[in-house]
N, C-alpha and C positions, 0 to 999 in steps of 0.2 A: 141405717135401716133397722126394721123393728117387727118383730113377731107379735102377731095377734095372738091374746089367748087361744089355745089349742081346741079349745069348745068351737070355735067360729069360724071350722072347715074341717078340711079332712084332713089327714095323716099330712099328706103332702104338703098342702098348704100352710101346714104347721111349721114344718121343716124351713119354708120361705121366709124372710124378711121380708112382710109385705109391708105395702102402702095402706095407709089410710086414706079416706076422702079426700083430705088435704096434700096429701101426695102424691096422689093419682092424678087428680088434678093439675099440679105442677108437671108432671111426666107428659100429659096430654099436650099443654103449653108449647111443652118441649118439642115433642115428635111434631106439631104441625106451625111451630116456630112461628106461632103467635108472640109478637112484641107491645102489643097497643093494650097500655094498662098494667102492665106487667109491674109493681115494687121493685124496688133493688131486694127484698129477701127473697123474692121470687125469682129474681136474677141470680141472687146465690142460689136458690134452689138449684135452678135450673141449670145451672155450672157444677152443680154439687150432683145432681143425679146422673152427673156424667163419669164420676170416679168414684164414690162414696160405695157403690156396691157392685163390682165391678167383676164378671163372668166371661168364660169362652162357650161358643157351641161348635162343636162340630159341623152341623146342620148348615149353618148360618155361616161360615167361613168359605165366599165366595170366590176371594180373589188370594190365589197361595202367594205367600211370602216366606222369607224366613231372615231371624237376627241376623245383622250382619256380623260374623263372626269376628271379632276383635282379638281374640289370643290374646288378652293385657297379660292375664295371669300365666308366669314363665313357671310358673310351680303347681300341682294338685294342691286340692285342699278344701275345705268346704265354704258353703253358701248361706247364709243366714237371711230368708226372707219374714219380713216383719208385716205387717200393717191388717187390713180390713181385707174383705171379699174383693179387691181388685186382683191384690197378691195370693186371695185362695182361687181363684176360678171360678168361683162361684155364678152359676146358671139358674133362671128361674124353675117353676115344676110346670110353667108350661110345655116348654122343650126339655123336662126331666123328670123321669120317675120315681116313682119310693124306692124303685131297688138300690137305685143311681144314686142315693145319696147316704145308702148305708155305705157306702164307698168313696172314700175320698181321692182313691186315685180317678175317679170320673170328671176331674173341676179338675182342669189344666189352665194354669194361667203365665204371662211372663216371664217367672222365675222361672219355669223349666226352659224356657229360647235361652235365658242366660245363660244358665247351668248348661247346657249342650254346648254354646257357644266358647263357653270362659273351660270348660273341661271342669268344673267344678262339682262337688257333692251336693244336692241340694234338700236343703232345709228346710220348709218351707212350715212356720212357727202362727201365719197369720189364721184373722179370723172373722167370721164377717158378721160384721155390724158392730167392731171394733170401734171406741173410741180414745180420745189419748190420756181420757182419766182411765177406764176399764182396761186401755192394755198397762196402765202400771199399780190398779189394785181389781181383782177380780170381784170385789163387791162392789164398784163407784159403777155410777149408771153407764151402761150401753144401748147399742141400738139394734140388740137382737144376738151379740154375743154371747156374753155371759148373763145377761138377762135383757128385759125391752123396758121400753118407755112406753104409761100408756095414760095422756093428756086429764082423762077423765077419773085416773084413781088418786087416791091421797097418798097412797104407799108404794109410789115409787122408789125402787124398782121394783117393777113387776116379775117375780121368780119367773124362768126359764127365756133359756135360746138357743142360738142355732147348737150350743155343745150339749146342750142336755138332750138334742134329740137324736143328734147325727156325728160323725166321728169328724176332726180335724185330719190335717194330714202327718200333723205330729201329737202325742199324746203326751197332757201334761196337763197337771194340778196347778190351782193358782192362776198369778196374771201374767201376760206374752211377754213383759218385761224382766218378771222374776227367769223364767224358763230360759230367753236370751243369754242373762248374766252367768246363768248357769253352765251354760252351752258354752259361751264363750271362755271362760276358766278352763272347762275341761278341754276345749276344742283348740289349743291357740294355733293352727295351722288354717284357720278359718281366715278366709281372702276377702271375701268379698258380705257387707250390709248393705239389704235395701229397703225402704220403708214406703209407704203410703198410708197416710192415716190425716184425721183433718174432719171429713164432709161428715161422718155421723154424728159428731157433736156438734156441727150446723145443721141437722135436721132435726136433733132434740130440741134445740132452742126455736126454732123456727114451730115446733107443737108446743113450746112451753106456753100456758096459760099467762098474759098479763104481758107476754112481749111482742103483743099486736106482731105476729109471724114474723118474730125477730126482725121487726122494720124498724123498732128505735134507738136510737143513738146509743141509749145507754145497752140495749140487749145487745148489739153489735160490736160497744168496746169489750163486754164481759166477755163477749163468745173471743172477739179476738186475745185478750188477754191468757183466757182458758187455756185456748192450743199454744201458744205462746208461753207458757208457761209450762203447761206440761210437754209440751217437744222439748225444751232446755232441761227437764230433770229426765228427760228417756237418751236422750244423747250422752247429757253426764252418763246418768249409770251405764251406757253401752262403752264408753271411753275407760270409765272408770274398773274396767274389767283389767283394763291395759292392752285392750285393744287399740290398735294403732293405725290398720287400714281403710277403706275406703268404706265410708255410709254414705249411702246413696240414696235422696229423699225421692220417690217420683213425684209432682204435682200433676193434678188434674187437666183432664181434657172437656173441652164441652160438649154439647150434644148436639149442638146447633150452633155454628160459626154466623150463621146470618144473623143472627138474633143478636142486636145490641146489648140490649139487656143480659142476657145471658152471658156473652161473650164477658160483662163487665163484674159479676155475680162469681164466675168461674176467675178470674182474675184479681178478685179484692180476696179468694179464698188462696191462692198461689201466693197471692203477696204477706197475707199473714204467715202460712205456710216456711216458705222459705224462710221470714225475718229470723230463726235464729241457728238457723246454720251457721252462723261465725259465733255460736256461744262455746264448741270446745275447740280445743287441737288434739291434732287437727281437722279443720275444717269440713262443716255436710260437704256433699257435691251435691248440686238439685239437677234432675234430667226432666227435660223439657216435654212430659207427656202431652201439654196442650201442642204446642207445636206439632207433635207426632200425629195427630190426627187430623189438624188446618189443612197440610198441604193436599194427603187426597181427599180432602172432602171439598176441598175448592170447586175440581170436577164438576162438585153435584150441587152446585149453586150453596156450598155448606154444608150440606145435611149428612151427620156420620151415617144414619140409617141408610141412604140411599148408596153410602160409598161402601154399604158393606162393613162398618165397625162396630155395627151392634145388632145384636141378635133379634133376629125376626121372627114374628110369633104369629102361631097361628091365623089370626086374624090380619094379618097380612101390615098392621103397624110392627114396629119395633120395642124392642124393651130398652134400657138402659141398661149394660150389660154388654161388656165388646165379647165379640165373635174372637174366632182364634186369630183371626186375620186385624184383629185392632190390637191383641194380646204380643204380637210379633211385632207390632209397629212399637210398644212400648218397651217393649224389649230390646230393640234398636237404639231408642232414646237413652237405655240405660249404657246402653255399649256405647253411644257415641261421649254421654255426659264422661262419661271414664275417662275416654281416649281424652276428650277438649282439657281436663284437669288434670293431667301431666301429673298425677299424683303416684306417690314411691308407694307402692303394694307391698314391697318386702324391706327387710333392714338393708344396710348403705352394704355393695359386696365387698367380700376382704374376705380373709382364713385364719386360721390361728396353726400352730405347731407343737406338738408336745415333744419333750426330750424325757429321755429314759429314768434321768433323778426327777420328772416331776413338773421343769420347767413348760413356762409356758412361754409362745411368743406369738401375738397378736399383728397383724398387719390390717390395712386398707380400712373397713369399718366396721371391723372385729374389736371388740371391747376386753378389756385384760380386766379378768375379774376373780386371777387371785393363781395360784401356783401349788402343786405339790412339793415343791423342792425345799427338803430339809423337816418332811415330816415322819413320824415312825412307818406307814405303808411304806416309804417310799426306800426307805434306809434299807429295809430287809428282802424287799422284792422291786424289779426296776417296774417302770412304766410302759404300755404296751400299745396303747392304744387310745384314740380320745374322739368324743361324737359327742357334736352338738346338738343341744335342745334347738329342736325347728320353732323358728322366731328370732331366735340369735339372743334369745336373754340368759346364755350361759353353758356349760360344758362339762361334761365328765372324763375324769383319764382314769385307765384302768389300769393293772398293774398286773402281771404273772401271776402271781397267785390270788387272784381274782375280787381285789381290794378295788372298791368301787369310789372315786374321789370328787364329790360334785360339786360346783361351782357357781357363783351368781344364783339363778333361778332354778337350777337342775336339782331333781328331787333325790331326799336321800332312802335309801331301800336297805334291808338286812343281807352280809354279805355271808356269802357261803364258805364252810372251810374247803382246807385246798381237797381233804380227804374227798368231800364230797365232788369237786369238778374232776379228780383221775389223774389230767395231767394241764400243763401249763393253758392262760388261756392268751390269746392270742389277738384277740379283737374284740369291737363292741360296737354296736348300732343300739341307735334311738331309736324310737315308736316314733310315727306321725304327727303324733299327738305332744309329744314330749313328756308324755307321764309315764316311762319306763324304758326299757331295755335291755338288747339281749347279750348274751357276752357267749362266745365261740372259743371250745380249747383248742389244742391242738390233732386233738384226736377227733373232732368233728362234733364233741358235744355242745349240745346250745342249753342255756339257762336261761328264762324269761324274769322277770324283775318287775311289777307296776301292772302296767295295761300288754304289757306285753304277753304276746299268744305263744305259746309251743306248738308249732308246727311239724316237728318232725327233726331228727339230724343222723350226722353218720358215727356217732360216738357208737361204738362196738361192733363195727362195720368193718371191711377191709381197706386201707386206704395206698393207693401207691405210693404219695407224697402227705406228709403233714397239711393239716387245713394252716391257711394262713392268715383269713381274712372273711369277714361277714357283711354281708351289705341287706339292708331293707327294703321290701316292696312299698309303693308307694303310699298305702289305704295300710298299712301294719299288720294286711293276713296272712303276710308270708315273709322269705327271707331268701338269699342266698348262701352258701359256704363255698368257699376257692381253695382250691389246695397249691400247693409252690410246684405241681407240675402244671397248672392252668387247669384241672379238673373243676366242674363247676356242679352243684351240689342245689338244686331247685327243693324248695318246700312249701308249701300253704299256697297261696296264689301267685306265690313268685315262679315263672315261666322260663325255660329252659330254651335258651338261644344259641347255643353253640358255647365252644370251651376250646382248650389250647390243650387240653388231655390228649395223651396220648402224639401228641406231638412237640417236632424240634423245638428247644429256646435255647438262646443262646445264657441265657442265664433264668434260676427258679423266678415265678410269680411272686408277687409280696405285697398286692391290693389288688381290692376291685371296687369301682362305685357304678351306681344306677342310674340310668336316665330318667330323669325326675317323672313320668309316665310308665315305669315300672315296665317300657318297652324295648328296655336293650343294659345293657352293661359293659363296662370296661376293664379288663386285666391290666396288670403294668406288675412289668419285669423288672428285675433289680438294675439292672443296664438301663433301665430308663424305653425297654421297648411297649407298645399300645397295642391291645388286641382288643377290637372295638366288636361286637354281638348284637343284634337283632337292630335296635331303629340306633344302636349309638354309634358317631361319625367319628369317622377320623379325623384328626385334624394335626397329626403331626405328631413327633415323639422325642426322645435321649436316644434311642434305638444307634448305636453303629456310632456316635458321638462321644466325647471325650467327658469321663463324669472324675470330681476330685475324691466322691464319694458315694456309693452305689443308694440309687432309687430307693427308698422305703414307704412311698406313700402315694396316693392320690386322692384328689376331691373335682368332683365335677360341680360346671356354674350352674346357675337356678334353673336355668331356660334349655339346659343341653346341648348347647351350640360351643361350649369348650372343655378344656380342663386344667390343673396344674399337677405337675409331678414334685414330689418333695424329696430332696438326697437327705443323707443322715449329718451332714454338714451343714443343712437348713437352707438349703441353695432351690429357692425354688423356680420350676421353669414355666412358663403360659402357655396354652396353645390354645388356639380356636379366638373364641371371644372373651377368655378367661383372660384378668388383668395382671398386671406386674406390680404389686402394691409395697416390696418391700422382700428381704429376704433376713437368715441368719448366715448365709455363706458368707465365708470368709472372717465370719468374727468368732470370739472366742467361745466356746462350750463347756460347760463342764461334763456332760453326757451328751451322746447323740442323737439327733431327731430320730424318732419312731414313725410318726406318724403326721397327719393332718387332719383339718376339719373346714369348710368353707360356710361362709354366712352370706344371707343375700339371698 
């Protein structure tokens, strides 16, 4: 899609990605699903103006649905929506005002059914009139993004589009690909990519001068080659972040299932489309947005307008443009493409173990990526504590006197003297994100480190028992602190669920971890007992059982459905859905386990 100079209506009209005569045209085709005469470019038109710019209304969402909620994702973590106006919401200014589009949160589309669905953050990066040259250099021609096509000038591009007039719903310089790569580096707890991109560089070519409306052979290899080429260099560089989970391409729907032509137009763009999902590892997943809309429109002899998936307009036709109710059906597509692709969202589960000289010991699909044992930290002050970078690409162990020791991927930060921490420290949690961390003495002070926020602690405070242990809210705006009578110590957005304060144990507290939804927490006793808080379940414990070695740890699985408890022996125990991948009880030690960390 493609902005008319601004001179050539009013304010609003500017803000649209309209059609020209030649697209209007085709759009008419479409709503009264004329076939006789129709081109195959006209078939792609007309298959293409069913996804290429692609909006919800309010107004116009007749029939209520909603995503089928899937829960893939057993972990928080953010959303990265990519592509054109299908992925912005994007609405025409028939059924929308000038106020309406100084606001981007008014253009609801897809990605938010997901994002509620999957419990995910959402991102939403795309843009419309996006094409898959202009989302990977913001000067290469668009179709109304970062600037329009306009047939009859010499100097294409034509300066301005839809971002010079009106806001995205993320703000950023540059092209959608840069901003991605960027995102994804700092973000690597990010779950889920999805794209849609394709049909506006089939309606550039389709107004290019000299390719008879992209009807010949050669204007239809070059178009297919184009996205074909640039989807293989936007994949690379989204992999090449080192992003490793799910990109999720959506293909097009059409606008008109009875229409041959069309049907075949909307189908030769899916098939370009798709072909290079097997260019990285691993592999797109494509979700079947054509399908998402065939089956209710069957109903209605075909027609998406009549089944309610595209927004009706004044005058009583429809635009090209799904209503919220076509918006949820594609949203659905992406949740089922997920589930049919059995694809791993997180690294292989396993834990790792620190011991107090340093050691480390990796079990299940925890990676060994290197040991403190035998270096000067570790000689002078033991080790206390150890948190994984979320993603599983490597670990920090911290050490009493607050020597910070990072591993594989985990970044390195300036360490504090002890003068400055008061007295011993005792624990250490990651950020969300993995770009920092906060370390917990024993008096209740917190130190942040990277991305890590200060939210508050009990360092000068009165405490009945020493703090023992610090756990992370999920999103990095808060924290917790546990003291070894079970006293539990809320900060920033981390939520206050109950504690073991002030009541019986048979022996002091010595960890706590968070239910990955930041909706409950875990204590664990030196005996190996479970005190389980707000949504976290029980599932069993050491409690009253024969230990060779008293509890010093725990780590909860990705999904909150188990845990494992770790002795100082290295003897670890499972419960719930947590696995049994391996242990160090019963072999030899040079120091004792301290602590743990789980991956997965």
């Amino acid at each position: 899609m493609r902005n008319e100079p601004m001179a050539a209506g009013t304010e609003a009209e500017a803000r649209e990605p309209r059609h020209h005569g030649w697209y209007r045209q085709f759009a008419r085709r479409c709503i009264t699903r004329a076939t006789v005469g129709v081109t195959l470019a006209a078939a792609l038109v007309t298959g293409f103006l069913g996804a290429g710019i692609g909006a919800a209304s309010a107004t116009t969402a007749t029939t209520a649905t909603t995503a089928t909620p899937g829960a893939y994702f057993s972990t928080p973590g953010y959303y990265l929506a990519l592509g054109d106006s299908v992925a912005f919401g994007y609405r025409p200014p028939q059924v929308t005002t000038t106020a309406q589009y100084a606001n981007a949160d008014n253009f609801v589309g897809y990605p938010t059914d997901v994002a509620a669905a999957e419990n995910l953050v959402l991102v939403n990066a795309s843009c419309p009139g996006e094409t898959t040259a202009s989302m990977l250099s913001a000067t290469a021609q668009s179709n109304g993004c970062e600037n329009s096509y306009n047939p009859s000038s010499s100097t294409n591009p034509v300066p301005g589009g839809y971002r010079t007039t009106s806001p995205l719903h993320v703000s950023y310089t540059g092209s959608q690909i840069a901003f991605a790569e960027q995102f994804l580096k700092a973000h690597p707890t990010t779950r889920l990519i999805t794209l849609d991109i394709g049909a506006n560089d089939a309606f550039i070519c389709e107004a290019t001068p000299g390719t008879k409306n992209c009807t010949t052979s050669t204007a239809l290899a070059n178009l297919a080659t184009q996205i074909d080429t640039n989807l293989t260099t936007i994949y690379k560089d989204l992999r090449g972040t080192g992003y490793t989970g799910p990109i999720v391409t959506l293909d097009y729907y059409s606008t008109d299932y009875a229409s041959t032509a069309g049907d075949e137009g909307t189908q030769y763009l899916n098939a370009v489309i798709n072909k290079p999902s097997t260019s990285v590892n691993p592999p797109v997943i494509t979700a079947n947005g054509y399908a998402a809309f065939e089956t209710p429109s069957s109903a209605f002899g075909g027609s998406t307008c009549a089944a309610g998936l595209l927004v009706k307009l004044p005058n009583g036709t429809c635009n090209v443009h799904p209503t919220l109710y076509g918006h949820r059906l594609l949203a659905q597509a992406i949740e089922q493409a997920l589930t049919s692709a059995k694809v791993s969202v997180a690294n292989p589960p396993g834990y790792r173990m620190a011991a107090a000289d340093g050691g480390m010991f990796a079990f299940g699909g925890s990676a060994f990526d290197g040991s403190g044992a035998g270096s000067s930290a570790t000689a002078t002050s033991k080790v206390v504590g150890v948190a994984e970078v979320p993603g599983g690409g490597g670990y920090w162990m911290v050490t009493a006197a607050g020597t910070v020791l990072p591993f594989g991927d985990a970044a390195t930060f300036p360490t504090l003297p002890a003068s400055v921490l008061g007295s011993p420290v005792v624990g250490i949690a990651a950020t969300p994100e993995g770009q920092g961390y906060w370390l917990v003495t024993s008096n209740g002070g917190v130190f942040s480190f990277g991305d890590a926020g200060f939210y508050g602690s009990m360092g000068g405070k009165p405490l009945n028992k020493p703090i023992v242990g610090i756990a992370a809210a999920p999103y990095g705006g808060g924290y917790w602190e546990v003291a070894a009578d079970g006293g539990i110590f809320a900060f920033g957005d981390a939520q206050f669920y109950g504690s073991m304060g002030g009541k019986p144990l048979n022996k002091p507290i010595v960890g706590i971890a968070a239910t990955p939804d930041g909706g409950g927490y875990w204590e664990v006793a030196a005996d190996g007992g479970i005190f389980a808080f707000g949504d976290a379940g029980f599932y069993g414990s050491m409690g009253g059982k024969p230990l060779n070695k008293p509890i010093v740890g725990i780590a909860a699985t990705p999904d909150s459905g188990g845990y494992w408890e770790v002795a100082a022996d290295g003897g670890i125990f499972a419960f719930g859905d947590a696995q049994f991948d391996g242990s160090m009880g019963g072999k030899p030690l040079d120091e004792p386990v301290v602590g743990m960390a789980a991956t997965g």
